[in-house]
C-alpha positions in Angstrom: 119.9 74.3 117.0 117.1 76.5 118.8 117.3 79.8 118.4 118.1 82.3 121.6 114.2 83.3 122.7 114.0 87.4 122.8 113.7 88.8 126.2 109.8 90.1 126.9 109.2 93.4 127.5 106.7 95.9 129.2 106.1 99.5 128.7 105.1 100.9 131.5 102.7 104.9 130.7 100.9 104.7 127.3 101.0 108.0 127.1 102.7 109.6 123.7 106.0 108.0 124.8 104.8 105.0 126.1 102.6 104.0 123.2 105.0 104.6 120.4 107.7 102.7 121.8 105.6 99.9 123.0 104.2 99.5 119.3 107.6 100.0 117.8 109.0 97.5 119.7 106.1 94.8 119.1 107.1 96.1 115.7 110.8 95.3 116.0 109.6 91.6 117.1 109.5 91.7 120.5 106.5 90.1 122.9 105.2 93.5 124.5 102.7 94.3 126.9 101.8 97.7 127.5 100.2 99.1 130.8 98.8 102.1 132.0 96.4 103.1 134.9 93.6 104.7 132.8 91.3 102.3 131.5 89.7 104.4 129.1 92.9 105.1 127.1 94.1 101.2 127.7 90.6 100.0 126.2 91.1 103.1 123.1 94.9 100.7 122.2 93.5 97.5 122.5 91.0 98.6 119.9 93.4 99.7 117.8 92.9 103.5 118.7 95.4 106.1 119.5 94.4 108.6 121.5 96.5 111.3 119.8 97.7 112.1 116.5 101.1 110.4 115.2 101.7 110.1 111.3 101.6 106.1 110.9 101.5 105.1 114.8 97.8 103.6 114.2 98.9 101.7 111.4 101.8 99.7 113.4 99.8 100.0 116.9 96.9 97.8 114.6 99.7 95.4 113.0 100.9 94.3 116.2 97.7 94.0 117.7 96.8 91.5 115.4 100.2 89.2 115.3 99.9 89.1 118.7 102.8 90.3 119.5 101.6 93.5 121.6 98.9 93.8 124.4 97.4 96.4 127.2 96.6 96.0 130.8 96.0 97.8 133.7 96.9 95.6 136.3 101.2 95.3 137.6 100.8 92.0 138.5 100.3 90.6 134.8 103.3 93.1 133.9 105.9 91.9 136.7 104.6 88.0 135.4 104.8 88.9 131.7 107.9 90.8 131.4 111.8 90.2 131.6 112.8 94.0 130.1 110.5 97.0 131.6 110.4 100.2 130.3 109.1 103.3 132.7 107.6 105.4 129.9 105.5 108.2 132.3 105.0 111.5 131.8 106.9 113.8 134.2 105.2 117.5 133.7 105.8 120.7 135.6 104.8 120.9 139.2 101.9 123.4 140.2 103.9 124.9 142.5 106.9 125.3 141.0 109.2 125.1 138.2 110.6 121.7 138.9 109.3 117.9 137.2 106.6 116.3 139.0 107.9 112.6 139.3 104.8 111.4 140.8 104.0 108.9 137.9 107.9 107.7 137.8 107.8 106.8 141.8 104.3 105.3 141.4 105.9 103.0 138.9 108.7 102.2 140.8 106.7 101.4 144.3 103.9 99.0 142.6 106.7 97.4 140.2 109.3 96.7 142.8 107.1 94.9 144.9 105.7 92.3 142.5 109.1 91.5 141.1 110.2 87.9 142.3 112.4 86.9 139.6 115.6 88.5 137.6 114.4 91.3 135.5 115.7 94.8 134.2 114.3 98.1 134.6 115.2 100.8 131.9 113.5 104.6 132.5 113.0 106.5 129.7 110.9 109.4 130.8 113.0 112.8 131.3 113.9 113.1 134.5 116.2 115.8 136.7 119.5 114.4 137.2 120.2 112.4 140.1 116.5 110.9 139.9 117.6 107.3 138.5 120.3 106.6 141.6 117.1 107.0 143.8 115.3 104.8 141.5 118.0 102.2 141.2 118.2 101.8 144.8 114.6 101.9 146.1 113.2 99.1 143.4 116.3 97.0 144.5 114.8 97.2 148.2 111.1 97.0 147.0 111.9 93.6 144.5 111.7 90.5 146.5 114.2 89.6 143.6 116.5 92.0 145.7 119.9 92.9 143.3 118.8 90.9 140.5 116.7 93.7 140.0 118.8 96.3 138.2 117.8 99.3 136.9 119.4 102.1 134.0 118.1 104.9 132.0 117.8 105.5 128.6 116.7 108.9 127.5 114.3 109.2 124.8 114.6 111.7 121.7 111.3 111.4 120.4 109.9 114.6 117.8 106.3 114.6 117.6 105.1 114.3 114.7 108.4 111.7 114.0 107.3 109.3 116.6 107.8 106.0 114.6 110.6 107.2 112.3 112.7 108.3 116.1 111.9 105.2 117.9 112.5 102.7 115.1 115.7 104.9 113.4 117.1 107.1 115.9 119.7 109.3 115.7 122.0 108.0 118.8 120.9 105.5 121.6 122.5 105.9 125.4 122.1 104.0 128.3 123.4 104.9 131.9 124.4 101.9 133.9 127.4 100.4 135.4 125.5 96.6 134.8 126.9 94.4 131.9 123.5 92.9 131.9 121.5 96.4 131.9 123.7 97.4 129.0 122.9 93.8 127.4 119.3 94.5 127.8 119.7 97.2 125.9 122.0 96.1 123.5 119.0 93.7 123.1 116.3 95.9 122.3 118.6 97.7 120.3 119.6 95.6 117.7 118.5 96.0 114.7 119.2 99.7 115.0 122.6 98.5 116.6 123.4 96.9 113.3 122.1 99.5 111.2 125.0 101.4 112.3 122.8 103.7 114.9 125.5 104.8 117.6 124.9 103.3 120.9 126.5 105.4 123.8 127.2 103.4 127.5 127.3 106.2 130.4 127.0 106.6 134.0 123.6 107.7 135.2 123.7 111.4 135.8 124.8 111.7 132.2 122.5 109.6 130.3 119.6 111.7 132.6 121.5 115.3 131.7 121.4 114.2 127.9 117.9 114.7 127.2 117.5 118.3 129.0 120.9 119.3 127.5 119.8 118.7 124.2 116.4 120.3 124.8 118.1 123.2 126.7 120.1 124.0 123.4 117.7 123.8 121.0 115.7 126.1 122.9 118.5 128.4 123.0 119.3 128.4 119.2 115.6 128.8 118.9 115.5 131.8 121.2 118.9 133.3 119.5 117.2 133.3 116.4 114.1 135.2 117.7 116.4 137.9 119.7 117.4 138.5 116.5 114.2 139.2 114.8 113.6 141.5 117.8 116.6 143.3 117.1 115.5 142.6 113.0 112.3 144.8 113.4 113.9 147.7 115.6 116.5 148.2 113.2 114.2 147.4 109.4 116.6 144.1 108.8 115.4 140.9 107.6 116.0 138.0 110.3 114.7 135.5 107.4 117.9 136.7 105.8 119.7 137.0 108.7 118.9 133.4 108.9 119.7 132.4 105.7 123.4 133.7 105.9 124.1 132.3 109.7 122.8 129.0 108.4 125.8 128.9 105.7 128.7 128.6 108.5 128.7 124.8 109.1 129.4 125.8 113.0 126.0 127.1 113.2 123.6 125.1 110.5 120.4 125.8 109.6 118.1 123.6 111.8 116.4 125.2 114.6 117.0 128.6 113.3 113.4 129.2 112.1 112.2 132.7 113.6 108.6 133.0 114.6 106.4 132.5 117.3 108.6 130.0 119.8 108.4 126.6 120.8 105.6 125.2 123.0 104.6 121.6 123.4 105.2 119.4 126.2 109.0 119.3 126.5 111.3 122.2 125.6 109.0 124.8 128.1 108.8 122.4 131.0 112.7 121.0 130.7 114.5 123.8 130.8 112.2 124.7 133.9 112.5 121.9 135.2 116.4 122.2 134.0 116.9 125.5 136.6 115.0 124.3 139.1 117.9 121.4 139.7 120.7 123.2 138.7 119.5 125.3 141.6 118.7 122.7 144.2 122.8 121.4 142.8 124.1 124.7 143.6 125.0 125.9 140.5 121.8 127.9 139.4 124.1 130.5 137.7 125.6 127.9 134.9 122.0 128.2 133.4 120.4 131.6 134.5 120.9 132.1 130.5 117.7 129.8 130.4 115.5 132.2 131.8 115.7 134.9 128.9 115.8 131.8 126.8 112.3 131.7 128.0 111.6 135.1 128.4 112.0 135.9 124.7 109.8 132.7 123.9 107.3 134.5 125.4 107.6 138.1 124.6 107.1 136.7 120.4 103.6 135.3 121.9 102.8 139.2 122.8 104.6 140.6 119.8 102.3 138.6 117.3 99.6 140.0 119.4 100.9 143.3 118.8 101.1 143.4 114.8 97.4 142.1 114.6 96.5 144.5 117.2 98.3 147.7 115.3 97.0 145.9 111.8 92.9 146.5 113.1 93.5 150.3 114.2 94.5 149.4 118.1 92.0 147.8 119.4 90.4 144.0 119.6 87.2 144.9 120.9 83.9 143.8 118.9 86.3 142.5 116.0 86.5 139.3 114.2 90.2 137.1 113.6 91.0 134.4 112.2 93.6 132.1 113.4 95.0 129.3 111.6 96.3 126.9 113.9 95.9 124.8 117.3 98.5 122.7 117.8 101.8 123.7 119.3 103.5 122.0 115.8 102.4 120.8 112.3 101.5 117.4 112.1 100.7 116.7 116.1 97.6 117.8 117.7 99.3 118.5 120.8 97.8 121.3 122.9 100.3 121.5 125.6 101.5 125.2 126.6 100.8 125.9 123.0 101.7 129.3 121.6 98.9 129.5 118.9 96.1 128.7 121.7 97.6 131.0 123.6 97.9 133.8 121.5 94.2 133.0 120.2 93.2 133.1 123.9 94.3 136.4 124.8 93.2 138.2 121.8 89.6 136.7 122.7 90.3 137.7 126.3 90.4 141.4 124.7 87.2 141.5 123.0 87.5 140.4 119.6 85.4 137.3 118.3 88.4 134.6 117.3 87.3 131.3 115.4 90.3 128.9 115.1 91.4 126.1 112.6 93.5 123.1 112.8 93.6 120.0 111.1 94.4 117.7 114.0 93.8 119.6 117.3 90.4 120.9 117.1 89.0 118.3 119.7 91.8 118.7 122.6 91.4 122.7 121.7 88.1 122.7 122.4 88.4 121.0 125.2 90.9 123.0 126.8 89.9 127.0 125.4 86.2 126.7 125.3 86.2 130.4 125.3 87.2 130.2 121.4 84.7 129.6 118.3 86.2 126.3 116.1 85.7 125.9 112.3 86.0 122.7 110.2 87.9 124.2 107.5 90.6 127.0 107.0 88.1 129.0 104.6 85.2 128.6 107.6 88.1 130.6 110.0 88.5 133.2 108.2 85.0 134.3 107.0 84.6 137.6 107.8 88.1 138.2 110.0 89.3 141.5 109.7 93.0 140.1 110.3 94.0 136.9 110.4 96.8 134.9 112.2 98.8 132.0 110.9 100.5 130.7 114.4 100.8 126.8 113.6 102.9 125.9 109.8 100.7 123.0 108.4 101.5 122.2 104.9 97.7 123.2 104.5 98.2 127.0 105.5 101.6 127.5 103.6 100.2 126.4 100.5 97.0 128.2 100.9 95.8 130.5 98.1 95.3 134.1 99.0 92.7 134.5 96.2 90.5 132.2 97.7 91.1 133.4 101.4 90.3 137.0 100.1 87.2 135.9 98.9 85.5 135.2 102.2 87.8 137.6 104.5 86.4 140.7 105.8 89.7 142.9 104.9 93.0 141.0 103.3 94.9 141.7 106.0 97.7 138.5 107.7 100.0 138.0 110.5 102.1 135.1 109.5 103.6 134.2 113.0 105.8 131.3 111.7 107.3 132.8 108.6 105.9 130.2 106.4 104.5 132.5 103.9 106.3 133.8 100.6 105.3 138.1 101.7 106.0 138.9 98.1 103.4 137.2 96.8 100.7 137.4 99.0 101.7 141.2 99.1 101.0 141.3 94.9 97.9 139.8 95.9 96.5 142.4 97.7 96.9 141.8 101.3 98.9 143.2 103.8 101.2 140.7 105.2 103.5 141.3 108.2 105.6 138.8 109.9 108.2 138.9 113.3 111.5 140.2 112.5 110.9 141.5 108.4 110.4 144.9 107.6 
């Protein structure tokens, strides 16, 4: 008896999201052929490259490469040939001009997909996209596929953590689909089964909710993120401990622990742009009030950004001017070298912006820093940073700076002297070791 042959599939963006789950799937078995318009960055994969950092996404991406099970291209035709199963895997970032998603690179992949598709095929989004976006998908590919309605289309939300790329793709923690087609939701069932029998839950929905999944989830972890930060505003005015605070909130099972990490705020390419992006719909729906909550949500992200500036500003007498930091971190998170509306750059930034001379460190992030804040001096080690600084800043937690030993930082630092904007640090022994350590929210 022949075995059933898998379906083939495309990934459409090769972007974070669009690489790791085209080499996770080639990983999971599947034929896959990955395309995106850049040429640079599809001539970086089919070398074996990755163009960003991803704990053991190289390794996979160079497996697969060599089984032959995954390839790039840049050309629609080869993809609409290739593929029975595509996956729309582009970015959708913040509009210049306003706080809603730019879905520029999701209706570019739908008008030159459509037109090249002359045979059965399914079409399953995965980028984050306001709600109500897929219906208008679904219904313009349908008239763009010569194919016609054996084109169908549904949307699967992705739950990707950087820096937990692989382990999300290939283990997540829930799978859902929105359609209303038995063979969308058999696609998916598809691609899904290993994960499927691994006793993953798989979720069937309509449309508007599979899309509202991903900026709901977002939208409260933001919040609890924010909560937690109120508090350590309200921590420091009133000489409480929000790590304690913390601590004790995280004991009530209704609450838990996760996400309740005071400090300097989220950043990165999702949370700050998705609850934007969130309000802007909700307002275009007419019901902008249900989340007007977001907006302090993102206010307070951003007042701990100017709060950390504030204790290394009161730590070096008042001023920035003509004085040297140190800042310990790039990237938005540990073990990413993701830039994107970063709070340690930005921080790092501004206090340059004010005078002082600021040499950063990260051990991932360095290149795309430089890059983007060429107004900043870059070291190649944590110890080069901090020569000299008369303060300096931890703003991203690598495992690297929380383990550091303040012996050997006071050895090369101008005065002993740290903001630790993430709370990684143990203040009662760095304190016994002569420095003068001050975090957001502890006394």
């Amino acid at each position: 008896m022949v075995a059933e042959q898998r379906s083939k599939i495309s990934v459409i963006g090769t972007g974070y999201l669009g690489a790791t789950h085209a080499a996770c799937m080639a990983e999971l078995g599947f034929d896959v052929l990955g395309l995106d318009v850049d040429p640079a960055k599809i001539g970086s994969l089919s070398a074996g490259r990755v163009p960003f950092y991803e704990p053991g996404l190289e390794e996979i991406l160079s497996r697969n490469l060599a089984n032959g099970r995954l390839r790039f291209t840049t050309d629609y035709a080869e993809v609409a040939e290739f593929a029975d199963i595509h996956f729309i895997c582009v970015g959708t970032p913040q509009r210049s001009d306003s706080n809603a998603a730019d879905l520029t690179y999701v209706e570019a992949a739908i008008e030159n997909l459509g037109p090249l598709l002359t045979r059965p095929a399914v079409v399953i989004g995965k980028s984050t996209v306001p709600v109500g976006t897929a219906a208008v998908a679904a219904a313009r590919i349908a008239a763009l596929a010569p194919a016609g309605d054996r084109v169908e289309l549904g949307w699967s939300p992705e739950f990707l953590r950087e820096g937990f790329g692989v382990e999300d793709t290939l283990r997540p923690n829930r799978i859902v689909i929105g359609t209303d087609s038995p063979r969308v939701e058999a696609a998916m069932r598809e691609v899904s089964a290993t994960q499927i029998e691994q006793g993953i839950p798989f979720l069937v929905t309509d449309l508007q909710t599979a899309e509202l999944v991903k900026v709901s989830a977002n939208a409260f972890l933001a919040t609890k993120i924010s909560f937690i930060n109120a508090m350590a505003e309200v921590s420091e005015a009133a000489g409480a401990d929000v790590i304690k605070l913390a601590q004790a909130l995280s004991y009530d099972d209704r609450i838990g622990g996760k996400f309740l990490g005071p400090g300097l705020g989220f950043g990165g390419g999702c949370l700050p742009k998705d609850i934007r992006a969130f309000m802007a719909r909700a307002d275009e729906l007419g019901v902008e009030p249900a989340l007007s909550f977001l907006r302090e949500v993102d206010a307070i992200n951003q007042r701990r950004r100017a709060r950390t500036i504030d204790i290394a500003r009161g730590l070096i007498g008042g001023s920035f001017a003509g004085r040297t930091v140190g800042v310990l971190g790039a990237a938005f998170k540990p073990n990413s070298d993701d830039i994107r509306d970063s709070p340690a750059l930005d921080v790092a930034s501004t206090i340059a912006s004010l005078g002082a001379k600021v040499t950063v460190y990260d051990p991932e992030a360095l290149e795309k820093a430089r890059q983007e804040h060429p107004d900043l001096n870059y070291a190649h080690s944590m110890l080069e940073a901090v020569r000299d600084a008369e303060v300096v800043l931890l703003l991203t937690e690598w495992a690297e700076f929380r383990d550091a030993d303040p012996d050997e930082l006071a050895k090369v630092v101008a005065e002993p002297k740290i903001v630790d904007g993430r709370n990684a640090l143990d203040p009662d022994h760095w304190r016994a070791l002569g420095w003068t350590y001050r975090a957001l929210g502890r006394p």
